[in-house]
C-alpha positions as CSV (number, residue, x, y, z in Angstrom):
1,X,-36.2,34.8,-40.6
2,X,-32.3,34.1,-40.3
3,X,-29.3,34.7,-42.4
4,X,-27.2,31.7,-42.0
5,X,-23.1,32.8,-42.5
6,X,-20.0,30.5,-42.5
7,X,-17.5,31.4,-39.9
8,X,-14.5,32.8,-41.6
9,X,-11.0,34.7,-39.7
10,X,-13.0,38.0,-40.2
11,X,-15.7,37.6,-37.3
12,X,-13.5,36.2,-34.5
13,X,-13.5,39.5,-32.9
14,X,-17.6,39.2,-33.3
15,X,-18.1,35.5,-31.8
16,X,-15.2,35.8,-29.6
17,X,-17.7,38.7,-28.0
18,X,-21.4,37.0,-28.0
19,X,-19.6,33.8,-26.8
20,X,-18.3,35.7,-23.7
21,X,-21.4,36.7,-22.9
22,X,-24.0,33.5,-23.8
23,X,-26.2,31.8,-21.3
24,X,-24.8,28.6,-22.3
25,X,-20.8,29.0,-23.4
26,X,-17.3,28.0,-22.2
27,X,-14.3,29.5,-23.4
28,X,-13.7,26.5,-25.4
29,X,-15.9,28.2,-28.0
30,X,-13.5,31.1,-28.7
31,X,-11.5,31.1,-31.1
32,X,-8.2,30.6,-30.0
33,X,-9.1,27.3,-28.1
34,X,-11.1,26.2,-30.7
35,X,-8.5,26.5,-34.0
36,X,-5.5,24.9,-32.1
37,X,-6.2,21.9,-33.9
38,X,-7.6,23.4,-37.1
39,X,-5.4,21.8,-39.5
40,X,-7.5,18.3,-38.1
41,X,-11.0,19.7,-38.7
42,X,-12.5,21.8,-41.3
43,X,-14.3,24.4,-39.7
44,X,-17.6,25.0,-40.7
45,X,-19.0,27.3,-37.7
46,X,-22.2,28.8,-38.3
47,X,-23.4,32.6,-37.5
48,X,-27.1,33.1,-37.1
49,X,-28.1,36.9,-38.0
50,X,-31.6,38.6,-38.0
51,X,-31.2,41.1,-39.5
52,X,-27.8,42.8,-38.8
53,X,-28.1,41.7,-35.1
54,X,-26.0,38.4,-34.5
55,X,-28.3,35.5,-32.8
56,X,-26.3,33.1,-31.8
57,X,-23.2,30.7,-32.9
58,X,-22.5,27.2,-33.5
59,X,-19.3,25.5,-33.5
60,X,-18.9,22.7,-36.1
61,X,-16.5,21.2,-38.6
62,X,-17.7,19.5,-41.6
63,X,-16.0,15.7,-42.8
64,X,-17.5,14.6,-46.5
65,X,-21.4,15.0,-46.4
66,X,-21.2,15.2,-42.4
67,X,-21.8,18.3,-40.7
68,X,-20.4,18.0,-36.8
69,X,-21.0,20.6,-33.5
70,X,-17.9,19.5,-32.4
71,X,-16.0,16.1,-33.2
72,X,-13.0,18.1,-31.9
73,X,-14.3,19.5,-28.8
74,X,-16.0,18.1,-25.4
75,X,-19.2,19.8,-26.5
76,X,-20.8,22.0,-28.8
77,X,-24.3,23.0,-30.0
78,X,-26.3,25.8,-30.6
79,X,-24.5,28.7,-28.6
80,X,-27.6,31.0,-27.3
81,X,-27.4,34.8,-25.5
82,X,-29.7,35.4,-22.6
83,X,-33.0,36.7,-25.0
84,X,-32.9,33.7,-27.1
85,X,-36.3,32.1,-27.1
86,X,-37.9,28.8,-27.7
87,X,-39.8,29.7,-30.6
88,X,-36.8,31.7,-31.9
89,X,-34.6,28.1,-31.6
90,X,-37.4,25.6,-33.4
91,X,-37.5,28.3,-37.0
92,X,-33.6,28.0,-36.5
93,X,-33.4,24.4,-36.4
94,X,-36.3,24.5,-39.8
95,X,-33.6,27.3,-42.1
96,X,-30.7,25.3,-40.2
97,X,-31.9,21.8,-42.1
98,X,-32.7,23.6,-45.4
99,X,-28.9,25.7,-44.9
100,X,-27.1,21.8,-44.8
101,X,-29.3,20.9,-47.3
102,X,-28.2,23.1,-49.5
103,X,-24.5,22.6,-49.0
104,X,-24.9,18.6,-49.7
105,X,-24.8,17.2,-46.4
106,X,-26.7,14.8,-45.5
107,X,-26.0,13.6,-41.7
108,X,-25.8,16.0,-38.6
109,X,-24.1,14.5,-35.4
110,X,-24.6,17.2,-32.4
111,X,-23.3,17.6,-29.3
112,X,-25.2,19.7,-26.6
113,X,-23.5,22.1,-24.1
114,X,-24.2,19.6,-20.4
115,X,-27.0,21.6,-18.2
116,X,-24.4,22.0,-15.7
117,X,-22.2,24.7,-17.4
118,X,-25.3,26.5,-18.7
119,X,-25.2,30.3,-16.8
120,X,-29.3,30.3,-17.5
121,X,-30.9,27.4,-18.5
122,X,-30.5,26.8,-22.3
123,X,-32.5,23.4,-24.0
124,X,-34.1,24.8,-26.4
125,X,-31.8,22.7,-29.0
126,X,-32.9,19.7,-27.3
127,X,-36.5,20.8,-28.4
128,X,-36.4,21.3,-31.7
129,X,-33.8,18.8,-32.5
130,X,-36.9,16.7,-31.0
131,X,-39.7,17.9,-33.0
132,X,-37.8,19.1,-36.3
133,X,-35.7,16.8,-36.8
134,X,-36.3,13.7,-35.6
135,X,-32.8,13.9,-33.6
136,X,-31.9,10.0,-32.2
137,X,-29.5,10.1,-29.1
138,X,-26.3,8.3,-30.6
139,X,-24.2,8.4,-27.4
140,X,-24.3,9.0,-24.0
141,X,-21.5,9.3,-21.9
142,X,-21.8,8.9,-17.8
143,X,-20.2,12.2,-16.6
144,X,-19.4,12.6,-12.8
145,X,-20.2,16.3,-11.4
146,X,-19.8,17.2,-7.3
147,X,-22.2,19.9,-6.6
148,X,-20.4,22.4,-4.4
149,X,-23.4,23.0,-2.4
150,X,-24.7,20.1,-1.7
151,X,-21.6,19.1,0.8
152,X,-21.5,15.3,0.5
153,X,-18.9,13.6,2.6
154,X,-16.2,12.1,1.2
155,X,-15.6,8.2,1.1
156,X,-13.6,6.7,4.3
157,X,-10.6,5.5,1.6
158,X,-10.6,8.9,0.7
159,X,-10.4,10.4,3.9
160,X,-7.8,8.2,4.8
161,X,-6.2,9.0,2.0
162,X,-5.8,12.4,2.9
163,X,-5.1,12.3,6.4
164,X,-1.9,10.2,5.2
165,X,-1.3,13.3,2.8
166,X,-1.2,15.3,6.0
167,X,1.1,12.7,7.9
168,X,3.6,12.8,5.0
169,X,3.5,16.2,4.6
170,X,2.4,16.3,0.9
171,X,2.5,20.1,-0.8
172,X,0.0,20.9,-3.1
173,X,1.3,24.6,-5.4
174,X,-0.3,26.2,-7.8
175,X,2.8,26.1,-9.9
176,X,1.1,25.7,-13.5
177,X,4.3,23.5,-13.9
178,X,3.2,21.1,-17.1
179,X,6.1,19.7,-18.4
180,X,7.1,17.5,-14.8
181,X,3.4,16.7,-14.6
182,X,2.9,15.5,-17.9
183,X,5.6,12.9,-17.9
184,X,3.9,11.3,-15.0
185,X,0.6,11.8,-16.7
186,X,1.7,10.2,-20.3
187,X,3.3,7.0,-17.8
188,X,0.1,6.7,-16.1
189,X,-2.4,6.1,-19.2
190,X,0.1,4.1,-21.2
191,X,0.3,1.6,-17.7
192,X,-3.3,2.2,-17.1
193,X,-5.0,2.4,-20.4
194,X,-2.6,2.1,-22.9
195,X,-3.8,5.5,-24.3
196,X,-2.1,8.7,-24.4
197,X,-3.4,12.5,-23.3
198,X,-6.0,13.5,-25.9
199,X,-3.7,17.3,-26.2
200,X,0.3,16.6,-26.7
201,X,2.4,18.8,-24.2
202,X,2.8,21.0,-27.1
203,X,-0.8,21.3,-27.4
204,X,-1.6,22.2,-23.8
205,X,1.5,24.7,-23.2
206,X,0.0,26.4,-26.2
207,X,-3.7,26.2,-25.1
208,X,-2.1,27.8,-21.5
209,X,-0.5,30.7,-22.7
210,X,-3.7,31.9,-24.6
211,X,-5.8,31.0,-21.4
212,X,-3.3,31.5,-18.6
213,X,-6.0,32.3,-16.1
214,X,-8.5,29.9,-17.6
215,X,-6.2,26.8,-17.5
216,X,-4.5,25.9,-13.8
217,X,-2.0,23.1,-13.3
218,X,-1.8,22.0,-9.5
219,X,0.8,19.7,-8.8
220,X,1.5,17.8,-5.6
221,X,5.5,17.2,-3.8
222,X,6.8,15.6,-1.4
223,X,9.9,17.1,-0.6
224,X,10.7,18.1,-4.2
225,X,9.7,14.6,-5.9
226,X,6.5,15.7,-7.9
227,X,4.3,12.7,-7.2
228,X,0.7,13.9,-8.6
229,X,-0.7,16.4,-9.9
230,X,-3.9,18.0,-11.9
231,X,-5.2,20.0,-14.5
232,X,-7.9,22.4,-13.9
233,X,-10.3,24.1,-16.9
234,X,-11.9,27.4,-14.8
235,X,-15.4,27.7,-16.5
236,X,-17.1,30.4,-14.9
237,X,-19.2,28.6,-12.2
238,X,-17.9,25.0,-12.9
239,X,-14.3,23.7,-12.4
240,X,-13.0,20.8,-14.8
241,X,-10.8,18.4,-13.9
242,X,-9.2,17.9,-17.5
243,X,-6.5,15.4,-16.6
244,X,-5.3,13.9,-13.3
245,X,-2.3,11.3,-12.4
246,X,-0.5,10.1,-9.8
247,X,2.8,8.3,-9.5
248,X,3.2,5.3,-7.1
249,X,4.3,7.7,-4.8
250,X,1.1,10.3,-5.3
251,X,-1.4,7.4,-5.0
252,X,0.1,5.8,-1.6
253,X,0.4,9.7,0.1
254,X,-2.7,11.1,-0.9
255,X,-1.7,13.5,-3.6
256,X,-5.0,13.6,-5.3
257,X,-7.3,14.1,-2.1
258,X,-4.6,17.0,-1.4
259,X,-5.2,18.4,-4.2
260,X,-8.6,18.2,-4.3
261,X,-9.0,19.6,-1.0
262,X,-6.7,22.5,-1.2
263,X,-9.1,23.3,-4.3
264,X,-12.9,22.9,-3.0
265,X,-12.0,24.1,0.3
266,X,-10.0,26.7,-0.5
267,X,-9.1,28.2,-4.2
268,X,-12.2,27.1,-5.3
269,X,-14.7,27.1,-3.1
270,X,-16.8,30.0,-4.3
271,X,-17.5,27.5,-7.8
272,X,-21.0,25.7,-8.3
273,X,-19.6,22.5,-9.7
274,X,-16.7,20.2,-10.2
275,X,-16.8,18.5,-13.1
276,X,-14.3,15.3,-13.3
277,X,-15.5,14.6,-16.6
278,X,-16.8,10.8,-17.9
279,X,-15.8,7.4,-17.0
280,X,-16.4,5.4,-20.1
281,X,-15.5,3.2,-23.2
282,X,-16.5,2.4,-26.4
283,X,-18.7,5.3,-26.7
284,X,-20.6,4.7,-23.6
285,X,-21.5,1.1,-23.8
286,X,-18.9,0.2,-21.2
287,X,-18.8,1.8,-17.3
288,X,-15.3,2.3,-15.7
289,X,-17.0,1.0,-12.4
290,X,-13.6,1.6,-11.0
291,X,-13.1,4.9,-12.2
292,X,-16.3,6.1,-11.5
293,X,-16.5,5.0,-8.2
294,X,-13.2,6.8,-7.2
295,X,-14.7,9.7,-8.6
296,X,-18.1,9.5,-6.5
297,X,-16.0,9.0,-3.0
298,X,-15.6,12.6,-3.4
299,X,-19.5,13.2,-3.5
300,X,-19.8,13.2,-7.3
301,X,-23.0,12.1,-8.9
302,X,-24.0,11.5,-12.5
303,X,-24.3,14.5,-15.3
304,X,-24.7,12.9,-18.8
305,X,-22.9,13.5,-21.8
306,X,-25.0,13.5,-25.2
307,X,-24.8,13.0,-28.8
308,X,-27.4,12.6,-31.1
309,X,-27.6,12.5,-34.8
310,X,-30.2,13.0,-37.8
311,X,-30.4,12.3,-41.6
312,X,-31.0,15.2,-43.9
């Protein structure tokens, strides 16, 4: 039933266009997000034809006999337009198997698109991973999502938090002004976490000027000292926190709950969800109870992140 292509340079202009219009995509599937860090993954997306009409898409990268939908990225998957149906998704799965086959590999790890930034609802993969291919869950990650119109109160630290914003007379701008933020960023998860962000300031600049409406910094002054600030991913109907940090400053004044609150109540407010992203280590066998819990004094409640895998 399908013709199974390799992605090569030739069809961005055709993915770029069905991912812009599927039920179940962010623009972390087009092209020019996805091949910033190309020269670390060997791309092996997939187009799914039948007959000369394009399908759907899957982002993926191959390492040895593995074939991946996305190590590199959040999430991945089966990428699905608004006519894809069940019945369609379980053959694909069937002539997707015998297609890795084929090629030698012989381990599939897969990472579903979270329901929350699906346009339509779009589990079908979950399906036929299910029945065809005896798909395990391999990971789950504990993902913390405010739904917009569901209006939970905020936390009393929280509140109190912002109110001192008020008193101090914290500014929050829209400035898309990285380079100050990320220096208190980088400072925060070395103290914190001893980590570093997962995209160099490099990285991000360049991820920003190919998405400059896509990708929002908001950073928080007092008087002119920078003291917090956040990075916003605007997915259609869901906004995504992608990093957040606060100076000693920020985190006494309020910075984030400013922030915050000049985005849901305001710049924001016509979005479904906020998505602060997950709160875990070790692949989900550890809970940030601390992070977590800052993150549900806003009103956020749990979304879960998913891998699973399968043999060949």
């Amino acid at each position: 039933m399908f013709t199974i292509k390799r992605y090569t340079p030739e069809d961005k202009q055709l993915w770029d266009g069905y991912v812009g219009k599927a039920r179940n995509a962010t623009f972390l599937f087009l092209r020019d997000y996805m091949d910033y860090h190309a020269d670390r993954f060997r791309d092996h997306s997939l187009l799914f034809f039948v007959g000369h009409r394009l399908h759907s898409v899957m982002p993926a990268h191959e390492d040895g006999k593995l074939f991946a939908t996305h190590m590199g990225l959040t999430y991945g998957g089966l990428i699905v337009g608004i006519d894809v149906t069940t019945a369609d998704v379980v053959q694909l799965f069937v002539e997707l198997n015998d297609y890795l086959r084929r090629e030698g590999f012989t381990k599939v790890i897969y990472k579903p698109v979270p329901w929350v930034y699906h346009r339509v609802p779009a589990e079908e993969d979950l399906y036929a991973m299910f029945w065809k291919c005896n798909a395990r869950l391999l990971q789950r990650m504990s993902g913390t999502v405010i739904d917009l119109h569901a209006h939970l109160p905020w936390r009393k630290d929280h509140r109190r938090r912002l109110k001192n914003a008020m008193q101090a007379g914290v500014r929050v701008v829209a400035d898309d002004r990285l380079e100050p933020f990320w220096t208190v960023l980088e400072e925060n998860l070395r103290l914190r976490f001893g980590a570093k962000p997962v995209h160099s300031l490099q990285e991000i600049m360049l991820l920003k000027s190919r998405f400059p409406q896509l990708i929002k910094q908001y950073n928080a002054y007092v008087g002119d000292e920078l003291v917090g600030g956040i990075t916003f991913y605007v997915m259609g109907h869901v906004l995504h926190g992608q990093y957040s940090a606060t100076n000693a400053v920020g985190k006494e004044c309020g910075a984030m709950e400013a922030i915050y609150q000049q985005v849901i109540g305001c710049d924001f407010a016509h979005c479904r969800f906020l998505d602060f992203g997950t709160s875990n280590e070790q692949g989900g066998l550890v809970l940030n109870e601390g992070l977590i819990a800052h993150k549900e004094g806003y009103g956020g409640r749990t979304v879960c992140y998913d891998t699973y895998e399968w043999t060949l």
